[in-house]
C-alpha atoms as a printed R data frame, in Angstrom:
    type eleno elety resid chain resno       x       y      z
1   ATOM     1    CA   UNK     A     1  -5.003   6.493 67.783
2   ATOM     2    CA   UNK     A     2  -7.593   8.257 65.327
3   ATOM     3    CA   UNK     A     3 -11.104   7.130 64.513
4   ATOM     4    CA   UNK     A     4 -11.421   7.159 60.810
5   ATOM     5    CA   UNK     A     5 -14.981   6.002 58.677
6   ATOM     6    CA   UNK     A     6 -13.842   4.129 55.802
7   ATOM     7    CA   UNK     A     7 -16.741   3.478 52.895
8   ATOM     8    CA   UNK     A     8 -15.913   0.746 51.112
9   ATOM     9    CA   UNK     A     9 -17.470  -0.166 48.204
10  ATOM    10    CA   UNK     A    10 -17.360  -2.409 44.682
11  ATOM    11    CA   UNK     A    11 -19.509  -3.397 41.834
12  ATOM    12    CA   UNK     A    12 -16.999  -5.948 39.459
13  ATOM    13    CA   UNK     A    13 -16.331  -9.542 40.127
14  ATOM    14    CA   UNK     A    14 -17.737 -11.201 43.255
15  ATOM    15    CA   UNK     A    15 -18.879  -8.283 45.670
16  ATOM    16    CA   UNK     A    16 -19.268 -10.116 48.740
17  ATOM    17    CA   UNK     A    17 -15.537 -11.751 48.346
18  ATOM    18    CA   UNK     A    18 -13.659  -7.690 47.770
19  ATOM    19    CA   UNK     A    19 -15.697  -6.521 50.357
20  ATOM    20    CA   UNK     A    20 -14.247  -9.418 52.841
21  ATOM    21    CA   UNK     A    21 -11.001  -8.952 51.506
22  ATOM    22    CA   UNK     A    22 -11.392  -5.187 51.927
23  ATOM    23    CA   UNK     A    23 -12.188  -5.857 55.794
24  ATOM    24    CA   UNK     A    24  -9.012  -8.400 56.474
25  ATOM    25    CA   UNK     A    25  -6.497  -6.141 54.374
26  ATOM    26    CA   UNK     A    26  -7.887  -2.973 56.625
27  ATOM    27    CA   UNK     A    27  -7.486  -5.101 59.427
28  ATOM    28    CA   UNK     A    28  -4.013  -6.559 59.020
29  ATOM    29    CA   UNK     A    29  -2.028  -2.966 56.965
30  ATOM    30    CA   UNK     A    30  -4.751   0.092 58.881
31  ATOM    31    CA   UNK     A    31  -5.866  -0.802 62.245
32  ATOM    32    CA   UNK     A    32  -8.611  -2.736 64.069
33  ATOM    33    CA   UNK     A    33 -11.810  -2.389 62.625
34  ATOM    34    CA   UNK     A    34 -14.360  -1.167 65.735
35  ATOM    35    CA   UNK     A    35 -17.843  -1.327 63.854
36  ATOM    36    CA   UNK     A    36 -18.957  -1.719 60.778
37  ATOM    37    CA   UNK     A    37 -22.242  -1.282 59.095
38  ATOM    38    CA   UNK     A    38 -24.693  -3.759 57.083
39  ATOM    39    CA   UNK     A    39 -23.755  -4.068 53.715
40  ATOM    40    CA   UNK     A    40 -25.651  -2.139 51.108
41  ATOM    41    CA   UNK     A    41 -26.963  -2.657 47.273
42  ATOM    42    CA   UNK     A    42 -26.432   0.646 45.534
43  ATOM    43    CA   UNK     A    43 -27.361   1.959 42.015
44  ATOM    44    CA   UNK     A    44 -24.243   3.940 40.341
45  ATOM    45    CA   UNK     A    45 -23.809   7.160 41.169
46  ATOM    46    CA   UNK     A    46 -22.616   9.557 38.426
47  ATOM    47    CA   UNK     A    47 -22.553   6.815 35.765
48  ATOM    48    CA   UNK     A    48 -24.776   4.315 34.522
49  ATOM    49    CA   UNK     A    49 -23.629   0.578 34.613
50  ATOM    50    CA   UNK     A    50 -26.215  -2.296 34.838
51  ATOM    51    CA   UNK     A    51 -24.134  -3.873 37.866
52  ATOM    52    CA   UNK     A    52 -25.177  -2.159 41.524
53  ATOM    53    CA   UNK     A    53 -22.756  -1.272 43.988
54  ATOM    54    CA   UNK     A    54 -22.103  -3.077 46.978
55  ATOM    55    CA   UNK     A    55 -21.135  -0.826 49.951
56  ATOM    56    CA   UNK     A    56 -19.944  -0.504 53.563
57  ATOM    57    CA   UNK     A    57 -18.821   2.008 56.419
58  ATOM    58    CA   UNK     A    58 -16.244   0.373 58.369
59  ATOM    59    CA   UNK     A    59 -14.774   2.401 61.670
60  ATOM    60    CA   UNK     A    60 -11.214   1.721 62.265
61  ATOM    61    CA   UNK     A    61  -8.653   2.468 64.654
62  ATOM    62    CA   UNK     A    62  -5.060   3.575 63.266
63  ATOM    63    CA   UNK     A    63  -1.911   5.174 64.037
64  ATOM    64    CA   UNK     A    64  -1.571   6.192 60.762
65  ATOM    65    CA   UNK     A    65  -1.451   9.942 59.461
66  ATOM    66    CA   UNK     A    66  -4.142  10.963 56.846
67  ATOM    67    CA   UNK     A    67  -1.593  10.855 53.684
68  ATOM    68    CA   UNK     A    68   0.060   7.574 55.165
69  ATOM    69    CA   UNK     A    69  -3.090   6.290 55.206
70  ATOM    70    CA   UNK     A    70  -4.434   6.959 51.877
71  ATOM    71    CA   UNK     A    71  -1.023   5.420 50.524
72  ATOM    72    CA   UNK     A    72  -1.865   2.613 52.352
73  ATOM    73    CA   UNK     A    73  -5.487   2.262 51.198
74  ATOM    74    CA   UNK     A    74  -4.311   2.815 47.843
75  ATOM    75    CA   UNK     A    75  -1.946  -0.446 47.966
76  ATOM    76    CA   UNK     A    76  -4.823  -2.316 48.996
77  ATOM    77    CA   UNK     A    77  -6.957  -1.357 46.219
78  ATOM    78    CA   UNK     A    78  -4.427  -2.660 44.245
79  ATOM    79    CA   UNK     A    79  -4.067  -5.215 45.816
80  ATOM    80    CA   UNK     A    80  -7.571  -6.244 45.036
81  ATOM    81    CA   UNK     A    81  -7.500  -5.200 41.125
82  ATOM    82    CA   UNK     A    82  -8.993  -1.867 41.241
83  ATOM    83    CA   UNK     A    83  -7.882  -0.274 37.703
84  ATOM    84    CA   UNK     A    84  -7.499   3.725 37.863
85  ATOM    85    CA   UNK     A    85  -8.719   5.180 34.640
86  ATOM    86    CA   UNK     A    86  -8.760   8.609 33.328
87  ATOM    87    CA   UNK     A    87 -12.579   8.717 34.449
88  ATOM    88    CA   UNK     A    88 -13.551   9.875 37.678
89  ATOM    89    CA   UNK     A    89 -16.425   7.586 38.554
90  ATOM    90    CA   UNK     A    90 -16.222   3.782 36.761
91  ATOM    91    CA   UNK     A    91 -16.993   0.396 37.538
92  ATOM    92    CA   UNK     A    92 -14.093  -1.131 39.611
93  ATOM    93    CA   UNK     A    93 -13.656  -4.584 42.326
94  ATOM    94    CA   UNK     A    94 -13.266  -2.352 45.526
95  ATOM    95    CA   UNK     A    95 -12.816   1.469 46.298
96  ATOM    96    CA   UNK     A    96 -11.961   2.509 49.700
97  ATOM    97    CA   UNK     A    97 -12.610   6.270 50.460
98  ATOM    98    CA   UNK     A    98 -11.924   8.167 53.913
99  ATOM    99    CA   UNK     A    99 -15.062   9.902 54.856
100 ATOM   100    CA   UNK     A   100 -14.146  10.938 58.618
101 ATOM   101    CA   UNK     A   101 -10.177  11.216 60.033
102 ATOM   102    CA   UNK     A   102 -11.352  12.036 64.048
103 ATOM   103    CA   UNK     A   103 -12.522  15.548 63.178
104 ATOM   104    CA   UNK     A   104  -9.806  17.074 61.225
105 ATOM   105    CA   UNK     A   105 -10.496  19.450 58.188
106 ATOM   106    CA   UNK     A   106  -7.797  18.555 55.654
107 ATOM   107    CA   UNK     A   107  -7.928  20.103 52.448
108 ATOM   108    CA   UNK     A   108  -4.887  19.133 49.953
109 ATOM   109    CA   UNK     A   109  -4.718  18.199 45.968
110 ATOM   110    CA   UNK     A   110  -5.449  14.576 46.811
111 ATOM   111    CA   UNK     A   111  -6.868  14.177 49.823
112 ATOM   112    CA   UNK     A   112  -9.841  16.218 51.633
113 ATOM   113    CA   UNK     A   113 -11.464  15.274 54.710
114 ATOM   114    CA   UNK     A   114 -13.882  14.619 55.578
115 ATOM   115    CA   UNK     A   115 -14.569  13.663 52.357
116 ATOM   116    CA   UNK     A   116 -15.952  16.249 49.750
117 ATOM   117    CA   UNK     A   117 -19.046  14.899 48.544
118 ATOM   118    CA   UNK     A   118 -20.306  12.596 51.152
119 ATOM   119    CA   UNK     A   119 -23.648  14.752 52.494
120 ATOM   120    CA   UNK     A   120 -25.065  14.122 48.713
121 ATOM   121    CA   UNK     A   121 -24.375  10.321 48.541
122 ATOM   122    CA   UNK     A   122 -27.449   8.671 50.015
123 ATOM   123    CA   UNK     A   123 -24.851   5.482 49.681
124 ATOM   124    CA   UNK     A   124 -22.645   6.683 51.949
125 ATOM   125    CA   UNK     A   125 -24.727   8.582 54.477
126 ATOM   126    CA   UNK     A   126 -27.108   5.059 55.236
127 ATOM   127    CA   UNK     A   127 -24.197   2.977 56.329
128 ATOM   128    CA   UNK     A   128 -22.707   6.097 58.275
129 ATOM   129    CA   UNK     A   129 -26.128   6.567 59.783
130 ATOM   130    CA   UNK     A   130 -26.552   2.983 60.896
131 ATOM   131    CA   UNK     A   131 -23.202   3.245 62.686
132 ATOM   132    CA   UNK     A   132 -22.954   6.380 64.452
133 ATOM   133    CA   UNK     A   133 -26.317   8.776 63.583
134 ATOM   134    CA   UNK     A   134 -25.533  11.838 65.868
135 ATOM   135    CA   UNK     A   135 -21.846  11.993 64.405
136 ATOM   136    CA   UNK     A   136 -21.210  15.904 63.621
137 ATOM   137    CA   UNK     A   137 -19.790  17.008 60.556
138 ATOM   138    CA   UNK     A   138 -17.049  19.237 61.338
139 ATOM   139    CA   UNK     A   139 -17.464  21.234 58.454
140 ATOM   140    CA   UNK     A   140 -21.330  21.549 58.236
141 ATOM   141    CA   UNK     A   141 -21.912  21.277 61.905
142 ATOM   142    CA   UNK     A   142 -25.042  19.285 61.467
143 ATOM   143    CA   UNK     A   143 -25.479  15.394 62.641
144 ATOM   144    CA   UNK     A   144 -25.034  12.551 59.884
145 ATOM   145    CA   UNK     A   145 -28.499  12.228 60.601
146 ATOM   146    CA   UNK     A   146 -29.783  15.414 59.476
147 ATOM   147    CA   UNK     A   147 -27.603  15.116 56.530
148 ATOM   148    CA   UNK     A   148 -29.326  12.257 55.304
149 ATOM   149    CA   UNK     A   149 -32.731  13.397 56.087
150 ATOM   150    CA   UNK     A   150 -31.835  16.228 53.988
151 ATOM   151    CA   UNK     A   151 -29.755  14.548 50.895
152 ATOM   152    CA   UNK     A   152 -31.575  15.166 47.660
153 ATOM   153    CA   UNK     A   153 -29.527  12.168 46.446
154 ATOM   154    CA   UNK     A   154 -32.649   9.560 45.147
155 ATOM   155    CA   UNK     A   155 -31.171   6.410 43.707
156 ATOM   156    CA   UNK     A   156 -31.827   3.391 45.037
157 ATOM   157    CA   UNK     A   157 -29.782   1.930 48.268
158 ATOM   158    CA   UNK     A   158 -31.141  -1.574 50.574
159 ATOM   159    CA   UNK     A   159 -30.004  -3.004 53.038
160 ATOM   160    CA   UNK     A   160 -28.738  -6.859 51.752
161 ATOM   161    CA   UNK     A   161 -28.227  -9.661 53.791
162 ATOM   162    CA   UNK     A   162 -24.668 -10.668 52.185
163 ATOM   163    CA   UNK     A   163 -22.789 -14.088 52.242
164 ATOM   164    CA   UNK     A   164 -20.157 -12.864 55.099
């Protein structure tokens, strides 16, 4: 079984209901989920929209290889109503992005773990943080911790208390 960090994450329709449906769908086509982190309001990042993220780290068990997988998470974005446009960062119901697969290094034209940008997304490195703090980034061989201590990354993310 490998321990993958799924951030998942949604700003159309209601945010509390994809992220719950995100969970069960993970649960029922990925694996078990393990932990999971507090949901979190978030401000766009690399687009402006008046309507804030919501987002979550969810740790999963799965037998699943890292391309299976992302086929899989793909279905279930679909699943949910997430629209693919032409545009790499747009308002959509739910996206579900690998972050951590164990500690592989993957690096292929659509897929690379862990994933690319995640040390300079405050929005991703709270949730990670709240879940497992001293994980090591086997790339940058520095603690999730120290990533986010050091993220120049300065939009808004809370801590919500959602509907769940």
């Amino acid at each position: 079984m490998a321990k993958v960090y799924l951030l998942l994450g949604g700003n159309l329709g209601d945010r509390n209901y994809y992220i719950q449906e995100s969970e069960q769908m993970i649960e029922c086509e990925l694996g078990k989920i393990t932990t999971k982190s507090s949901i979190y309001e978030t401000e766009p990042w690399g687009f402006q929209n008046e309507q804030n993220f919501y987002n979550c780290v969810v740790l999963i068990n799965t037998i699943y290889k890292p391309q299976e997988l992302l086929k899989k998470i793909h279905a279930i974005e679909n699943n949910l109503g997430r629209k693919r446009g032409s545009q790499q960062y747009s308002s959509r119901t739910v996206d579900i992005d690998i972050l951590f697969y164990d500690n592989i290094i993957l690096n292929e034209d659509n897929l690379i773990i862990p994933h690319s940008k995640l040390h300079k997304r405050k929005f991703v490195l709270e949730p990670l943080c709240e879940i497992n703090p001293e994980f090591v980034h086997p790339v940058m061989n520095v603690t999730l911790n120290n990533l986010l201590f050091n993220c120049e990354d300065n939009l808004i993310v809370k801590k919500i208390e959602a509907k769940i």
